[in-house]
C-alpha positions as CSV (number, residue, x, y, z in Angstrom):
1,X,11.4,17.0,6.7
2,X,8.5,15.2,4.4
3,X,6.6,12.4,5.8
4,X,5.4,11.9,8.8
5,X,6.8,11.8,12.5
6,X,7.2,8.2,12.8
7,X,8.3,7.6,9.2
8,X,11.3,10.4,9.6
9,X,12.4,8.6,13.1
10,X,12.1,5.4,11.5
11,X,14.3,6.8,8.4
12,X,16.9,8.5,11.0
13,X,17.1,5.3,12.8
14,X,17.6,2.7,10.1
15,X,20.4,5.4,8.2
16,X,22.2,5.6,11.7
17,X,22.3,1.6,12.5
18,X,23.6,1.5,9.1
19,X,26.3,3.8,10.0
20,X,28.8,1.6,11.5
21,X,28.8,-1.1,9.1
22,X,26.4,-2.9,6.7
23,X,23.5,-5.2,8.0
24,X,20.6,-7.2,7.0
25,X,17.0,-6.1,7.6
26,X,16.1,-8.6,10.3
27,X,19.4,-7.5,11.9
28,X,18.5,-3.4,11.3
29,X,14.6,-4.1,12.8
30,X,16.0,-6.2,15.8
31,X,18.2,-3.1,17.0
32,X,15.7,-0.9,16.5
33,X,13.4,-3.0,18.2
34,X,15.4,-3.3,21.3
35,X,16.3,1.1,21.3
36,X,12.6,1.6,21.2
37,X,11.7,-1.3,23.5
38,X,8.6,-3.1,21.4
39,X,8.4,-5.1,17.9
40,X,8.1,-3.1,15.0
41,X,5.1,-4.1,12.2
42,X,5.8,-6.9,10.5
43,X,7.8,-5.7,7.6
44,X,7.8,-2.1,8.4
45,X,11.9,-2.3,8.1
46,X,11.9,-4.1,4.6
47,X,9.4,-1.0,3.4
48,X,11.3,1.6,4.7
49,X,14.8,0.1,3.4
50,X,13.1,0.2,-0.3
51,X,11.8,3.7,0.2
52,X,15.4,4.1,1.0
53,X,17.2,2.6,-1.3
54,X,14.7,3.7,-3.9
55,X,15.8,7.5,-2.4
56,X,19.7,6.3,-3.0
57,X,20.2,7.1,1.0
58,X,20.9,2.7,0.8
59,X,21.9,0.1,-1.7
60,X,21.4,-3.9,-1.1
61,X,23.6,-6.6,-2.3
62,X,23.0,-10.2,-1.8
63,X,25.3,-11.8,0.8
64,X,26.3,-15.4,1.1
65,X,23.0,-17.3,1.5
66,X,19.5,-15.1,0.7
67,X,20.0,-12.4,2.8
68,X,19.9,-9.1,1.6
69,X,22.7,-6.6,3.2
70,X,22.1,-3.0,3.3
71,X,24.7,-0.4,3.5
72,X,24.8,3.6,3.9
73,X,25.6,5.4,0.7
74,X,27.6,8.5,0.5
75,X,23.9,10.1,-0.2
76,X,22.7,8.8,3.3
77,X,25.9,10.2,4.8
78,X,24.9,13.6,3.7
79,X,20.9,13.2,4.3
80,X,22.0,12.9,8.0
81,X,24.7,15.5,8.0
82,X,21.9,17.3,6.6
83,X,18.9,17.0,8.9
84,X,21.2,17.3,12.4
85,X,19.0,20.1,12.8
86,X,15.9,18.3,12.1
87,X,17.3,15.9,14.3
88,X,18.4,18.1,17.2
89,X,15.2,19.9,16.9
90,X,13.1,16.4,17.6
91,X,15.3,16.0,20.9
92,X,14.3,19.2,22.1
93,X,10.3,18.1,21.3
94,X,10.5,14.9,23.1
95,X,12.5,16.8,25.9
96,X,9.4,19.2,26.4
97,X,7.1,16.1,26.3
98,X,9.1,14.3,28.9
99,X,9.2,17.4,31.4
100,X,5.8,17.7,30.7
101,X,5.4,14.1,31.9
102,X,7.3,14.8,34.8
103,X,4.8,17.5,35.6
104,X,1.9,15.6,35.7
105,X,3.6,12.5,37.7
106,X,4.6,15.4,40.3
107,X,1.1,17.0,40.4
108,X,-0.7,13.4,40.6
109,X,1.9,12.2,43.4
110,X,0.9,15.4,45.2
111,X,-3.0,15.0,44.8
112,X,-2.4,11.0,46.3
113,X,-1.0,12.9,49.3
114,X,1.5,10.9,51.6
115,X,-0.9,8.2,53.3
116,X,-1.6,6.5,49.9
117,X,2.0,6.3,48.6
Protein backbone atom coordinates (compact mmCIF):
# COMPACT_ATOMS: atom_id res chain seq x y z
CA UNK A 1 0.00 0.00 0.00
CA UNK A 2 1.58 3.66 -1.07
CA UNK A 3 0.78 6.61 1.01
CA UNK A 4 0.53 6.92 4.19
CA UNK A 5 -1.45 5.28 7.20
CA UNK A 6 -4.13 7.65 7.48
CA UNK A 7 -4.47 8.40 3.69
CA UNK A 8 -4.84 4.36 2.94
CA UNK A 9 -7.74 4.25 5.84
CA UNK A 10 -9.15 7.20 4.59
CA UNK A 11 -9.07 5.67 0.92
CA UNK A 12 -10.54 2.12 2.35
CA UNK A 13 -13.21 4.08 4.03
CA UNK A 14 -14.51 6.47 1.43
CA UNK A 15 -14.30 3.19 -1.48
CA UNK A 16 -16.40 1.04 1.16
CA UNK A 17 -19.20 3.85 2.09
CA UNK A 18 -19.40 4.01 -1.58
CA UNK A 19 -20.11 0.47 -1.78
CA UNK A 20 -23.68 0.30 -1.18
CA UNK A 21 -24.85 2.95 -3.41
CA UNK A 22 -23.64 6.40 -4.68
CA UNK A 23 -23.32 9.56 -2.41
CA UNK A 24 -22.22 13.01 -2.23
CA UNK A 25 -19.05 14.14 -0.39
CA UNK A 26 -20.77 15.87 2.49
CA UNK A 27 -22.83 12.67 2.79
CA UNK A 28 -19.34 10.25 2.46
CA UNK A 29 -17.38 12.72 5.18
CA UNK A 30 -20.57 12.75 7.61
CA UNK A 31 -20.47 8.74 7.85
CA UNK A 32 -17.12 8.69 8.21
CA UNK A 33 -17.20 11.22 10.64
CA UNK A 34 -19.58 9.51 12.84
CA UNK A 35 -17.46 5.57 12.38
CA UNK A 36 -14.41 7.45 13.61
CA UNK A 37 -16.22 9.59 16.11
CA UNK A 38 -14.60 13.36 15.36
CA UNK A 39 -14.82 15.86 12.25
CA UNK A 40 -12.61 15.21 9.57
CA UNK A 41 -10.37 18.50 8.05
CA UNK A 42 -12.24 20.69 6.29
CA UNK A 43 -12.24 19.27 2.87
CA UNK A 44 -10.10 16.33 3.43
CA UNK A 45 -13.12 14.11 1.70
CA UNK A 46 -13.40 16.37 -1.46
CA UNK A 47 -9.22 15.78 -1.78
CA UNK A 48 -9.35 12.33 -1.34
CA UNK A 49 -12.44 11.77 -3.77
CA UNK A 50 -10.22 13.60 -6.65
CA UNK A 51 -7.24 11.57 -5.81
CA UNK A 52 -9.74 8.88 -6.33
CA UNK A 53 -11.46 9.61 -9.14
CA UNK A 54 -8.19 10.89 -10.67
CA UNK A 55 -6.95 6.96 -9.78
CA UNK A 56 -10.47 5.68 -11.67
CA UNK A 57 -11.32 3.81 -8.11
CA UNK A 58 -14.53 6.82 -8.43
CA UNK A 59 -16.27 8.81 -11.03
CA UNK A 60 -18.68 12.04 -10.14
CA UNK A 61 -21.65 13.10 -11.99
CA UNK A 62 -23.66 16.08 -11.19
CA UNK A 63 -27.05 15.32 -9.50
CA UNK A 64 -30.12 17.41 -9.50
CA UNK A 65 -29.13 20.67 -7.92
CA UNK A 66 -24.91 21.32 -7.49
CA UNK A 67 -24.12 18.38 -5.76
CA UNK A 68 -21.57 16.20 -6.96
CA UNK A 69 -22.46 12.20 -6.57
CA UNK A 70 -19.78 9.83 -6.35
CA UNK A 71 -19.98 6.28 -7.17
CA UNK A 72 -17.57 3.00 -6.94
CA UNK A 73 -16.23 1.98 -10.28
CA UNK A 74 -15.63 -1.52 -11.26
CA UNK A 75 -11.73 -0.38 -10.68
CA UNK A 76 -12.55 0.46 -6.93
CA UNK A 77 -14.37 -2.93 -6.77
CA UNK A 78 -11.19 -4.63 -7.54
CA UNK A 79 -8.75 -2.10 -5.46
CA UNK A 80 -10.63 -3.42 -2.43
CA UNK A 81 -10.92 -7.03 -3.50
CA UNK A 82 -7.39 -6.44 -3.83
CA UNK A 83 -5.96 -4.95 -0.61
CA UNK A 84 -8.30 -7.50 1.82
CA UNK A 85 -5.03 -8.42 2.85
CA UNK A 86 -3.78 -4.97 3.37
CA UNK A 87 -6.91 -4.56 5.05
CA UNK A 88 -7.05 -7.61 7.24
CA UNK A 89 -3.44 -7.02 8.07
CA UNK A 90 -4.35 -3.33 9.55
CA UNK A 91 -7.03 -5.08 11.92
CA UNK A 92 -4.58 -7.32 13.24
CA UNK A 93 -2.17 -3.87 13.99
CA UNK A 94 -4.87 -1.98 15.64
CA UNK A 95 -5.78 -5.27 17.50
CA UNK A 96 -2.08 -5.49 19.01
CA UNK A 97 -2.45 -1.70 19.88
CA UNK A 98 -5.68 -2.20 21.63
CA UNK A 99 -4.39 -5.22 23.79
CA UNK A 100 -1.58 -3.28 24.34
CA UNK A 101 -3.89 -0.51 25.80
CA UNK A 102 -5.52 -2.89 27.75
CA UNK A 103 -2.16 -3.71 29.30
CA UNK A 104 -1.35 -0.53 30.48
CA UNK A 105 -5.04 0.29 31.85
CA UNK A 106 -4.58 -3.24 33.84
CA UNK A 107 -1.06 -2.41 35.16
CA UNK A 108 -2.15 1.42 36.09
CA UNK A 109 -5.47 0.11 37.83
CA UNK A 110 -3.15 -2.25 39.68
CA UNK A 111 -0.43 0.47 40.79
CA UNK A 112 -3.90 2.83 42.05
CA UNK A 113 -4.41 -0.20 44.33
CA UNK A 114 -8.11 -0.70 45.61
CA UNK A 115 -8.51 2.26 48.13
CA UNK A 116 -8.24 4.83 45.29
CA UNK A 117 -10.65 3.29 42.82
Amino acid sequence: MKGGLLKGLATFLILAELADRPKCGYEIGKEISKKVGGKLPPGYVYVMLGTLERKGLVESERSAGRKKEYRLTESGVRFLIEHEEHIKRLIELLSEVQGVVKGLKETELQAEGPATR
